[in-house]
N, C-alpha and C positions, 0 to 999 in steps of 0.2 A: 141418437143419444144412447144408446140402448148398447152395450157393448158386448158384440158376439164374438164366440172363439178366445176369452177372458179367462184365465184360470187365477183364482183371489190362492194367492201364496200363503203357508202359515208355518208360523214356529223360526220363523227367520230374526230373532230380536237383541242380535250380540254379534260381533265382528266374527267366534268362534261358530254364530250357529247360520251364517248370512248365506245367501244363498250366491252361487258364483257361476256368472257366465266365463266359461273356459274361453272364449276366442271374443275378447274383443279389438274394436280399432284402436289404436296408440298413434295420432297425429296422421299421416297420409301412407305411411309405408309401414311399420309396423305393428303387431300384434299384441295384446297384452290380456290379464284377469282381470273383472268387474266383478264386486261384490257388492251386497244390496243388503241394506238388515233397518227394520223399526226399532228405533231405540223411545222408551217410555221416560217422561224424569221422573225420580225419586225425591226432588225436592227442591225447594224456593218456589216461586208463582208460577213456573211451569207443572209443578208437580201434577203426573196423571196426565199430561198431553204427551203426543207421540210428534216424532218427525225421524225422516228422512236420510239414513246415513248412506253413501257411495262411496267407494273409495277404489284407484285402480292400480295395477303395478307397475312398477317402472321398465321396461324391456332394455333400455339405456343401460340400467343399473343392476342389471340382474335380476331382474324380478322381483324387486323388492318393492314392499307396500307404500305408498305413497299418502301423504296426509290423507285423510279422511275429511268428504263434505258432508256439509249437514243441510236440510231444507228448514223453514221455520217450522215449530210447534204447533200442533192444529188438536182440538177433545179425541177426535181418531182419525186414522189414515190405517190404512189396509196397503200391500203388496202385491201385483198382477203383474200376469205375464200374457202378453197377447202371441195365442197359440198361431197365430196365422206369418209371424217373422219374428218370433224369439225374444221379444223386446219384453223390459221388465223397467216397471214404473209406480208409483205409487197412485191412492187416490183418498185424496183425504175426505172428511165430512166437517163442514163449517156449520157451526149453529146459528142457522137465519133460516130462514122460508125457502129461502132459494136454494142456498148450500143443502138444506135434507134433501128437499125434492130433486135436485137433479144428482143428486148419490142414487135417489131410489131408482130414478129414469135410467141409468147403468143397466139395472139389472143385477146388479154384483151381491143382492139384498135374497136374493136367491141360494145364492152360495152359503150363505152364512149357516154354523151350525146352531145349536139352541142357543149354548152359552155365548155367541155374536148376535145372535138377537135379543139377547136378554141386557148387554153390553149397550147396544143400540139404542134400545129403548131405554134405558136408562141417562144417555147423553141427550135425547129429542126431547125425555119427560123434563132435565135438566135445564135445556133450552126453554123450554117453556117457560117454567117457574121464572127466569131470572126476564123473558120478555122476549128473548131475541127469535121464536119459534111459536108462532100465534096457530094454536093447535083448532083448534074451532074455525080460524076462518080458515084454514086450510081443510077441515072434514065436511062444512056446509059447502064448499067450492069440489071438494071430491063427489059427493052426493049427488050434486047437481050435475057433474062429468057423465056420471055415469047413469043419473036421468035421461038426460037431455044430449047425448055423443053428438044431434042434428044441428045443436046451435053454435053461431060463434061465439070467438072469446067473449066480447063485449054482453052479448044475449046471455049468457050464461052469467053472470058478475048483474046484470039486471036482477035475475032470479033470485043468487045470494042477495041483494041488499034488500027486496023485496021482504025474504026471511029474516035478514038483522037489519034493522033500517037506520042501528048506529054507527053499522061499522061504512066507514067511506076510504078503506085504504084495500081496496083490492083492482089488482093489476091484471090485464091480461095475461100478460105473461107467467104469474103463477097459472092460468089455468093453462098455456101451452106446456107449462112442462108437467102438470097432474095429466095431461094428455098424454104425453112419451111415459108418464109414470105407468097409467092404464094399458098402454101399449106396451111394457114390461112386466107387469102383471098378468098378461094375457099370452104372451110369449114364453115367460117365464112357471106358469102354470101356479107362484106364490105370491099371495095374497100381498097387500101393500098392509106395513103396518100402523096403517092412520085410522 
């Protein structure tokens, strides 16, 4: 999970400021521009979500711009480019248990500067409040990660309920991926921010 050789792109958020791969494919035989930019809405029930813009030129046509695609709207999405084949892609953060956690397992949590982790923590505190991001059973299940690295998933999820003996919704599978979280915290040499 853990993405190495990742470089988190910024400032790309208008067709004017997007970032533009010079050589890409145009169908089997020619060549054409790919541009990439996060567009934020400024308003209706999107407002303050990001998604996804691409858009590529037509070589057929002179090089001219071709509609523009959009992905859905997600609280945030970030821009990366994988330094190891050029490739440029998005990665968004969905607010649930899973969607943070395995944003943090990336690694990409690293990169961020103050004001993205200030940004961050503002969309997980947000998630909480409304429900969809159970901060507590995720910190007494990190705690014990980092007790206990000897046991398995299930051994470890005994311990938490031990310590809440109300809570009966924890998954293995959240602690696999506070697993690859710890594992990118340790790699990454920046603290998880749970």
């Amino acid at each position: 999970m853990l993405m190495k050789n990742v470089t988190l792109l910024r400032g790309h958020v208008s067709m004017e400021t997007a970032y533009v791969v010079p050589d890409y494919p145009y169908g089997s035989n020619l060549r054409c521009q790919k541009r990439y930019w996060l567009e934020t809405a400024t308003k209706g029930t999107q407002r303050g979500r990001v998604k996804l813009m691409e858009q590529t030129t037509n070589p057929k046509k002179g090089d001219v711009w071709n509609k523009p695609h959009a992905s859905t709207y997600t609280p945030l999405r970030y821009l990366v480019r994988d330094e190891s084949n050029g490739h440029v892609s998005s990665y968004a953060l969905f607010p649930s248990c899973e969607g943070v956690l395995t944003f943090l397992a990336t690694g990409l949590y690293a990169q961020f500067d103050e004001a993205e982790r200030l940004e961050f923590a503002k969309k997980v505190d947000s998630s909480e409040k409304t429900g969809h991001f159970e901060g507590g059973r995720v910190r007494a299940l990190l705690a014990a990660c980092r007790e206990h690295s000897d046991l398995s998933a299930d051994e470890i999820i005994n311990v938490v309920q031990l310590q809440r003996p109300g809570d009966h919704f924890l998954y293995s599978s959240t602690v696999y991926l506070l697993r690859f979280c710890l594992i990118a915290e340790k790699e990454t040499g920046v603290s998880l921010p749970l």
